[in-house]
C-alpha positions in Angstrom: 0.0 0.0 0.0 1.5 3.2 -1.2 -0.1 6.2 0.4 0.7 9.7 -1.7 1.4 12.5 0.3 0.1 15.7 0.5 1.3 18.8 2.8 0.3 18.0 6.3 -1.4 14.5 6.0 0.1 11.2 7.8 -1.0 8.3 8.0 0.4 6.3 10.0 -1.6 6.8 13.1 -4.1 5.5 11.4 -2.5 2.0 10.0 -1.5 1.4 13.8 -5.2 1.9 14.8 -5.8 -0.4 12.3 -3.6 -3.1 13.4 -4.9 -2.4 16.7 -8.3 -2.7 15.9 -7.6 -6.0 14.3 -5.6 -6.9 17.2 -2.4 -7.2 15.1 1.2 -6.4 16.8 2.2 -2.9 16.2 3.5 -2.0 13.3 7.7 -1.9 12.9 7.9 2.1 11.8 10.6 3.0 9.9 11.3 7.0 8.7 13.6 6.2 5.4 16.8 8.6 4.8 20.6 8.3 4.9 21.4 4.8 6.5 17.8 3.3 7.1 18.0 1.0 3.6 19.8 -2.0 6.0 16.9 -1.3 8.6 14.1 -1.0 6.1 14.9 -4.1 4.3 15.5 -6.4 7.7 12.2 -5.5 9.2 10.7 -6.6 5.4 12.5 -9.4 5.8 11.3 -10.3 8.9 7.5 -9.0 8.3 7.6 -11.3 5.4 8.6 -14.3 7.5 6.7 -13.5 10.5 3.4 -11.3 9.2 4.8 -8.4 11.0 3.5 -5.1 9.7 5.7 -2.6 8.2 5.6 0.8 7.7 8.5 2.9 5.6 7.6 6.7 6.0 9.2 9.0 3.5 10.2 6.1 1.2 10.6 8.7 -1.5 14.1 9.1 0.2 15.6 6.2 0.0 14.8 5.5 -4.3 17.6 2.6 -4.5 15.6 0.9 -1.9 12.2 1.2 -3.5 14.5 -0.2 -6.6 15.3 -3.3 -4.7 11.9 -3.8 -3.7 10.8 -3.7 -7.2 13.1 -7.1 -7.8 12.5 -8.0 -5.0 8.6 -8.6 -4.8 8.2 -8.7 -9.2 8.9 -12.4 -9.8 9.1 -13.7 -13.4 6.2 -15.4 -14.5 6.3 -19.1 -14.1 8.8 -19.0 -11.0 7.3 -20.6 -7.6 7.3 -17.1 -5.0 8.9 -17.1 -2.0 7.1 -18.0 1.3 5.3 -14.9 2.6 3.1 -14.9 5.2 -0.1 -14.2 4.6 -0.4 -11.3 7.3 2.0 -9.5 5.7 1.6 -6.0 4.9 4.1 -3.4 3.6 3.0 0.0 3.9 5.1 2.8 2.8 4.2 6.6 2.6 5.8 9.2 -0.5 5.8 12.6 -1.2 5.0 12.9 -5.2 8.4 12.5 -7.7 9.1 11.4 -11.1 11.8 9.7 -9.8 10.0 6.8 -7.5 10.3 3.2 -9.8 7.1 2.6 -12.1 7.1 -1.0 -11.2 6.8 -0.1 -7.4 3.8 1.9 -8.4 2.0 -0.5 -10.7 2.2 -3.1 -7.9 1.0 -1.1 -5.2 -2.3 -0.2 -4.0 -2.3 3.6 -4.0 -4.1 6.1 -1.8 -4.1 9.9 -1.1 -4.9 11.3 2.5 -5.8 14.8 2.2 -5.2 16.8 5.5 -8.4 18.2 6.9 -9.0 22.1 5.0 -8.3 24.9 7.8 -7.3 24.8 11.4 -10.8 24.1 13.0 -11.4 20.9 10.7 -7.8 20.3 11.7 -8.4 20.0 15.5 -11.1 18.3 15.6 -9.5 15.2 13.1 -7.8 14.0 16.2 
């Protein structure tokens, strides 16, 4: 699940209601930059193997990464897939750029969260 960012909007307090409502163990959260891609891809590794959540905000900084993923999860047709556990779920948040991998973004489920319009529709979306 890709989520598209727009100024202001985040949504990761909502995915961890989520996994709490479905009574799902928190989320592993990790904020992408300079040095995160060895963290990032060990918590994927370990979600994959253990249905562990994970969440990669800002993943438009970290583009070799989302590379990586792109091989990573886009098999050949024909070729068996690696065991994944169903619970799975990779959840990663972008600001908008040309740059992010097409194939990332044709595999994902995409969504926009618009932050609320003005500061008193702001206060009350807590």
């Amino acid at each position: 699940m890709l989520f598209l960012l727009s100024k202001g909007a985040d949504p990761t307090s909502s995915v961890e209601a989520l996994a709490n409502t479905l009574k799902i163990n928190k989320p592993h959260i990790i904020s992408m930059g300079e040095g995160q891609e060895v963290k990032a891809q060990s918590a994927i590794n370990n979600g994959k193997e253990n249905g562990r959540w994970v969440i990669l905000n800002n993943s438009h900084l970290s583009l070799s990464l989302m590379s990586k993923l792109e091989a990573e999860f886009k098999k050949p047709e024909g070729d068996k897939p690696d065991l994944i556990d169903d619970k799975f779920r990779l959840w990663m948040t972008c600001d908008p750029t040309n740059e992010f991998p097409l194939g990332v973004l044709q595999m994902c489920i995409k969504v926009t969260d618009e932050p609320p319009k003005g500061m008193k529709d702001g206060l009350y979306k807590v």
